[in-house]
N, C-alpha and C positions, 0 to 999 in steps of 0.2 A: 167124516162123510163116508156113508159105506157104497160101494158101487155095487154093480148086477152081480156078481159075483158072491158080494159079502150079503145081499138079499137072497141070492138063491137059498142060502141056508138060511133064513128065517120063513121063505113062502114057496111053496112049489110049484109054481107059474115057471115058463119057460119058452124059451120064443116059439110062439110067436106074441103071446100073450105074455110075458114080463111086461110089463110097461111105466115101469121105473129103472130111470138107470142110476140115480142116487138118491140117497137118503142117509136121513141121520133123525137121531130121538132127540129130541131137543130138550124133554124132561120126562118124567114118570107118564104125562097124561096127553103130551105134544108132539108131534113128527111132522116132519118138513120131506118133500119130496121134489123130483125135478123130470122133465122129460123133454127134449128138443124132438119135435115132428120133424123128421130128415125128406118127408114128402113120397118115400116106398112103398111105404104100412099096409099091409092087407088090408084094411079096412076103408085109405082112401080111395081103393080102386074103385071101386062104386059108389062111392059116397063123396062127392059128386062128380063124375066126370068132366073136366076143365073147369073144374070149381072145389078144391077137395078143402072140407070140412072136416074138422077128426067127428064122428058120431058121439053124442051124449050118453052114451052108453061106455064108450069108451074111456070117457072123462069122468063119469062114476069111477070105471074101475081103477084108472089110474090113482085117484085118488082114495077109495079102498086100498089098494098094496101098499100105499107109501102111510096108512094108519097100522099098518100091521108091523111096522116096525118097533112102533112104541111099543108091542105086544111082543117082542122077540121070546123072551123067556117063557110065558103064554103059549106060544106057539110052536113048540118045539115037540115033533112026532104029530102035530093035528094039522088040518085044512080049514084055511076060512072060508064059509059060503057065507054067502048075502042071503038076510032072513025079511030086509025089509029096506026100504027108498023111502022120504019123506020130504016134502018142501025141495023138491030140485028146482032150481031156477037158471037156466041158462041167460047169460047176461051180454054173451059175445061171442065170438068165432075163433076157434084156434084153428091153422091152417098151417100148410107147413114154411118150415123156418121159422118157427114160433117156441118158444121154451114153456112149457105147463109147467108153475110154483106152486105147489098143493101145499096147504096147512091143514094136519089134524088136529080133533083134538077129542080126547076121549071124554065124554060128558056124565057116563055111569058105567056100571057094569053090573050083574048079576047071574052069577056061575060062571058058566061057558059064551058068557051073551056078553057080547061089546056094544054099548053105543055112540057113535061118532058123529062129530060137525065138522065139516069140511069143506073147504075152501082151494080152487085153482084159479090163478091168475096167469095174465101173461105182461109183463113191463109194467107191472102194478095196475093193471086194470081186472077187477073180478069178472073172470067167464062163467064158470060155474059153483056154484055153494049146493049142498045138502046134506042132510042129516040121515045116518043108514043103522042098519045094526047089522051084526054076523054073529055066527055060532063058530067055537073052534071045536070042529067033530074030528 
């Protein structure tokens, strides 16, 4: 299981935006990721006031960085951007004291283009699933 650290050198995200704090490649085409919402996060601050929700936006990205690991080798000297969002479906609320379990999984590729299906849970119940692509420029 690699920690922030062993991520910093595969993706150049850094706090505030790291938002994996482990992961591991579980095969050529799978990565597994993890994040506990400690309840701090820039992001809950406004999203919602006495009600803090992690944003859907942020739950893509988490689960974008913790696909980038299967790509460690890929990834080395480049930047992933998000080229594309497909079938998001938010299913639940992550809030804090909540652990996000992302599953990737890499469906094709062609050149510089990833495409991934992924999946975050919390206590085995799916909050968020969607399918994205990126560019490693």
């Amino acid at each position: 299981m690699l920690n922030q650290e062993d991520i910093k050198k595969i993706i150049p995200h850094r706090d505030n935006m790291l938002l994996v704090q482990e992961a591991e490649k579980t095969s050529d085409t799978t990565s597994f990721g993890r994040y506990t919402v400690n309840g701090d996060e820039f992001f809950l601050k406004g999203h919602f006031p006495g009600n803090p929700v992690v944003p859907g936006v942020i739950l893509c990205e988490m689960m974008a960085q913790s696909s980038c690991v299967m790509l460690a080798d890929k990834c080395a000297g480049k930047t992933p951007y998000f080229t594309k969002m497909n079938n998001v479906k938010f299913k639940g609320m992550v809030k804090p004291g909540d652990t996000l379990e992302t599953v990737c999984e890499l469906t094709r590729s062609r050149g510089d283009f990833y495409f991934i299906s992924a999946k975050g849970s919390v206590n085995g119940k799916v909050c968020v699933s969607a399918e994205f692509s990126f560019a490693l420029i």
